[in-house]
Structures are given as structure tokens and as C-alpha cells.
C-alpha positions as CSV (number, residue, x, y, z in Angstrom):
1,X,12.7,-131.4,-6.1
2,X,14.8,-128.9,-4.1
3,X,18.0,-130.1,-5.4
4,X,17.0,-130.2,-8.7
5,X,16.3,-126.6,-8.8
6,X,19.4,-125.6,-6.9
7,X,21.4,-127.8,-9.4
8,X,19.5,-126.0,-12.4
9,X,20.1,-122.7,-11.5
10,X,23.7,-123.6,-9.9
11,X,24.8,-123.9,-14.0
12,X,23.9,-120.1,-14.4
13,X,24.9,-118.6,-11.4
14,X,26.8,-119.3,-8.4
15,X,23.7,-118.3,-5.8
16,X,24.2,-120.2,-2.5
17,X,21.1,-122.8,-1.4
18,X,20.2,-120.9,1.0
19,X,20.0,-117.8,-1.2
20,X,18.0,-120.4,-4.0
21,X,15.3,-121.6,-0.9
22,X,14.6,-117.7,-0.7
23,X,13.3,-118.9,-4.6
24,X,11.6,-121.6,-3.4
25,X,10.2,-120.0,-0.6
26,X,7.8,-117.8,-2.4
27,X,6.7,-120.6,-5.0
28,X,4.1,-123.0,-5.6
29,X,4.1,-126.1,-7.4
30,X,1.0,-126.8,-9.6
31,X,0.0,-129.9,-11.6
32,X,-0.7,-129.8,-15.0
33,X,-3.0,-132.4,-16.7
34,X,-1.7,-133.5,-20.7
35,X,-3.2,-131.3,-23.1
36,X,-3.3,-128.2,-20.2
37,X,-1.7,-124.9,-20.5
38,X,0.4,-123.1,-18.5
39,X,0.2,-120.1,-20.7
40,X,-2.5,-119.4,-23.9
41,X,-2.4,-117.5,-26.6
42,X,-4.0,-114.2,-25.9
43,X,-3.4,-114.6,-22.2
44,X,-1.2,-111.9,-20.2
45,X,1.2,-114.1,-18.4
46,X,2.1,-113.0,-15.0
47,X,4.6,-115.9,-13.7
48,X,7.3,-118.5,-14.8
49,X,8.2,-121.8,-14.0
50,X,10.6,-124.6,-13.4
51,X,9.6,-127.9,-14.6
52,X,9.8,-130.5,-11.7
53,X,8.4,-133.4,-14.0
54,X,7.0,-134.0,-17.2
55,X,7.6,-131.9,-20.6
56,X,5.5,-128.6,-22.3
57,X,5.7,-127.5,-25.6
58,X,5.8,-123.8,-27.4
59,X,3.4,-123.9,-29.7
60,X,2.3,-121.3,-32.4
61,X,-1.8,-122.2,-33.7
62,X,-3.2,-120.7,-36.8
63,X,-6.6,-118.9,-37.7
64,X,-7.2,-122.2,-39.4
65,X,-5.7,-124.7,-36.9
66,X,-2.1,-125.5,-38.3
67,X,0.4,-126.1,-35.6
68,X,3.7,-125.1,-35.1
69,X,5.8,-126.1,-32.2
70,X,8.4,-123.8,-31.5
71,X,10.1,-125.9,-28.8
72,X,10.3,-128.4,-26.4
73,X,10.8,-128.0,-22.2
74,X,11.8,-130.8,-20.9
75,X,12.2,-131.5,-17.0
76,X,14.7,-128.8,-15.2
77,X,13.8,-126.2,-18.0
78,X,12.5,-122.7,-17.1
79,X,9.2,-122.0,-19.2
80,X,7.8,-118.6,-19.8
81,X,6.2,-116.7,-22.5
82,X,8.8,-114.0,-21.1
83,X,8.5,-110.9,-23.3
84,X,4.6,-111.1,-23.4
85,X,5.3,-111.0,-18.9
86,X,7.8,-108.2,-19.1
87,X,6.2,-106.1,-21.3
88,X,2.4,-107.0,-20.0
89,X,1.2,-108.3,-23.4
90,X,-0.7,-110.9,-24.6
91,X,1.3,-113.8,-25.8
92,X,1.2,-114.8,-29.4
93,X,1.9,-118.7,-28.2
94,X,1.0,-121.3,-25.5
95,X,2.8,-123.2,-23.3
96,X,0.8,-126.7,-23.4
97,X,1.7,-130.0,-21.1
98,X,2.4,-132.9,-23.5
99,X,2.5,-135.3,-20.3
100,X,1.3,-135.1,-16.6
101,X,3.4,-132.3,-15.0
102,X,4.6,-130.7,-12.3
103,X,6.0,-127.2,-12.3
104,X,7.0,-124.8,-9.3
105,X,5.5,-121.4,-10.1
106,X,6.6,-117.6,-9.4
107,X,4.9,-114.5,-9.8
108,X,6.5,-111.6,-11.9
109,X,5.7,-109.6,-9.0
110,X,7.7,-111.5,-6.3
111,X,10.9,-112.6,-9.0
112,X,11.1,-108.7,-9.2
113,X,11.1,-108.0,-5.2
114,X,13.9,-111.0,-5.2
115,X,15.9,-109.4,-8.1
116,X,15.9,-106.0,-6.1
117,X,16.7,-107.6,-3.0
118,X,19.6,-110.1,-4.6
119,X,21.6,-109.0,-7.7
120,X,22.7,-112.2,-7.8
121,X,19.1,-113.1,-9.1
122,X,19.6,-111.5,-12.5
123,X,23.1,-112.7,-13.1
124,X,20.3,-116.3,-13.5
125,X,18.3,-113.8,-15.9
126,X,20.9,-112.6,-17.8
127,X,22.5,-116.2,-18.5
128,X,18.8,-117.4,-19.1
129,X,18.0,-115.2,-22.1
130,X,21.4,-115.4,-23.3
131,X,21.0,-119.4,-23.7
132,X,17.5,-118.6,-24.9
133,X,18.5,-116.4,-27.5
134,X,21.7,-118.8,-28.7
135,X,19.0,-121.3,-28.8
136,X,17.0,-119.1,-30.9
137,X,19.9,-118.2,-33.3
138,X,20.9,-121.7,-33.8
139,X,17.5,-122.7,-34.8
140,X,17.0,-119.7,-37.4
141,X,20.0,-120.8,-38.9
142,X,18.9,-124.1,-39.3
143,X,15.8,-123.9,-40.8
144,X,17.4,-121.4,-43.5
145,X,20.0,-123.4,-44.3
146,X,19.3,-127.2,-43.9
147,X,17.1,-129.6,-45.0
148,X,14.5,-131.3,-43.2
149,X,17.0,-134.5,-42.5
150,X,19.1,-132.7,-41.1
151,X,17.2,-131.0,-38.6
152,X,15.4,-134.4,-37.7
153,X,19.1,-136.0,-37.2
154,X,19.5,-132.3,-34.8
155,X,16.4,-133.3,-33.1
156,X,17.6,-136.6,-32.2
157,X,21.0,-135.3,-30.9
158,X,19.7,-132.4,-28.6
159,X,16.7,-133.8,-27.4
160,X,17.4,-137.9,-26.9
161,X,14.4,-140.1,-26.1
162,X,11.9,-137.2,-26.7
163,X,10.7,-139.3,-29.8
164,X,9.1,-141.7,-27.3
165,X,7.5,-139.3,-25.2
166,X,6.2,-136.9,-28.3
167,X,3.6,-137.4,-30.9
168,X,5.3,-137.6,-34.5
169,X,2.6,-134.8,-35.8
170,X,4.4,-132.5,-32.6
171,X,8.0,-133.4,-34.4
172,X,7.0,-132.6,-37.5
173,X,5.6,-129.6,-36.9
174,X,8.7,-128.3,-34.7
175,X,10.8,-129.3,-37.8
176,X,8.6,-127.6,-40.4
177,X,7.2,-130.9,-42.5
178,X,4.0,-132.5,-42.2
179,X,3.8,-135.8,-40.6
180,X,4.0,-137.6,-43.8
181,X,7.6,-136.2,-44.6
182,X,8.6,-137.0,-41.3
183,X,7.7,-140.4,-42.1
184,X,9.7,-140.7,-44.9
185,X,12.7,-139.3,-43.4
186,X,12.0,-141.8,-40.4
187,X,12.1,-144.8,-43.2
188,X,14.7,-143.8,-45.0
189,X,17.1,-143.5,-42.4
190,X,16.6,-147.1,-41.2
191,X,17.3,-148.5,-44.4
């Protein structure tokens, strides 16, 4: 588990272990049964994690029930409904566990005290959103300008073997269809 977050957070930054156990240190790892939360809709986050095992989803739910997953986190992934933490907001999604998982867990109050005490720290931030908000860009652009193949065949590239560890109704919804269409797509691209 250790060396799994110093190897996650050794991509961003080039903190020392010993300056990533000070991480560790003040975090707890909690389980998280399928079909939990780690954040809800309406809820004020006040932490972040670091998925140890098992995968979450960001999901957007309507008035009348309609999902919409906004993204997958897979093991090794940060997970946060961030702005809604640093602004002390609700957030407008939830975080939900699509599988048993672990996650180590740090207060906004004691990532703060580490970011004052280390600048290092927000050097992790700072590359953090910034692969966030490629991440983001990249998926605007796809859904204005390619068809729903197209994105399913982008699925399958950036997230390999998720398709046997997610529903098809939790695909579809993260690629805009409806389960049906995803279906389709599905058939005609083993023919």
C-alpha cells in the first residue's frame, strides 16, 4: 500500500518517501462497501483520497433519477469532489464505490498544515488539477465533436478491462447513450 502511494505521487512530484510517510502519517484508510459513497450530492466534503483497491465513479443524478457518470477512478487515483472542499460547498455529484474498496483518507484541514509546512506538497496539487483539467478538456471535446463509437472505442483505449468490472448502464451513461445504443455499438463492432 505504501509503495503504491509513493509511486503515485512520485509521477507528479519528486517528494522523497520519507517526506510522502509525513502523507501517510496523518491518514486513514477506510473501507467502502459497493454501492457506498465517499462523497453525496449535497454533502460538504471535507477530505480526499487515494484509492488503495477497488474503483468509484463520478456520478451526476437527476430530479428524476437519470444518471450520468462523469468519470471513472480506478485504483492509484486521487478522488475528491475538490472545488465543492476548497470552496466549502455542497457538491453537485457523488463519488460512489462500484466494487469493495479501500481508500486512504486526508482531511482538508491537515493537507493544508502539510502544504504550509512542505511546498513541495502543492507542486502534487498543481500537477493534479492540471491532469484533471486536460482530462476535462479532452472529454468536452469529445463529446462535441465525435460520435458515440468513437468515444466507446476511447473508453476501451484509456480505461482497459473496466468493461468487466462496470455495469454496461454505468458505460453508457459516461458516454452519453442509453444502454440500448451501447448495445448496438457493442454488436456492431464484433461483426
Amino acid at each position: 500500500m505504501a509503495s503504491d502511494i509513493v509511486h503515485a505521487i512520485g509521477q507528479f512530484t519528486d517528494l522523497t518517501e520519507s517526506e510522502i510517510s509525513e502523507f501517510t502519517k496523518i491518514a486513514r484508510i477506510k473501507s467502502f462497501e459497493e454501492k457506498s459513497y465517499f462523497v453525496r450530492e449535497g454533502q460538504i466534503p471535507t477530505e480526499f483520497g487515494f484509492v488503495l483497491s477497488g474503483l468509484f465513479r463520478y456520478v451526476y443524478i437527476s430530479d428524476k433519477g437519470k444518471e450520468f457518470t462523469k468519470g471513472f477512478m480506478r485504483e492509484k487515483s486521487f478522488i475528491s469532489s475538490y472545488s465543492a472542499m476548497i470552496s466549502k460547498t455542497s457538491s453537485f455529484f457523488f463519488i460512489e464505490a462500484i466494487e469493495q474498496s479501500k481508500v486512504m483518507i486526508i482531511s482538508n484541514n491537515e493537507w493544508e498544515k502539510l502544504k504550509t509546512k512542505n511546498p513541495k506538497w502543492n507542486l502534487l496539487l498543481v500537477s493534479l488539477l492540471e491532469k484533471g483539467y486536460a482530462i476535462k478538456e479532452k472529454r468536452e471535446r469529445e463529446f462535441l465533436l465525435l460520435n458515440a463509437e468513437s468515444r466507446y472505442k476511447i473508453f476501451l483505449q484509456e480505461y482497459p478491462n473496466l468493461e468487466n468490472r462496470v455495469k454496461q448502464n454505468m458505460i453508457a451513461s459516461y458516454l452519453g447513450i442509453t444502454p440500448i445504443a451501447l448495445s448496438r455499438i457493442r454488436k456492431k463492432m464484433q461483426e
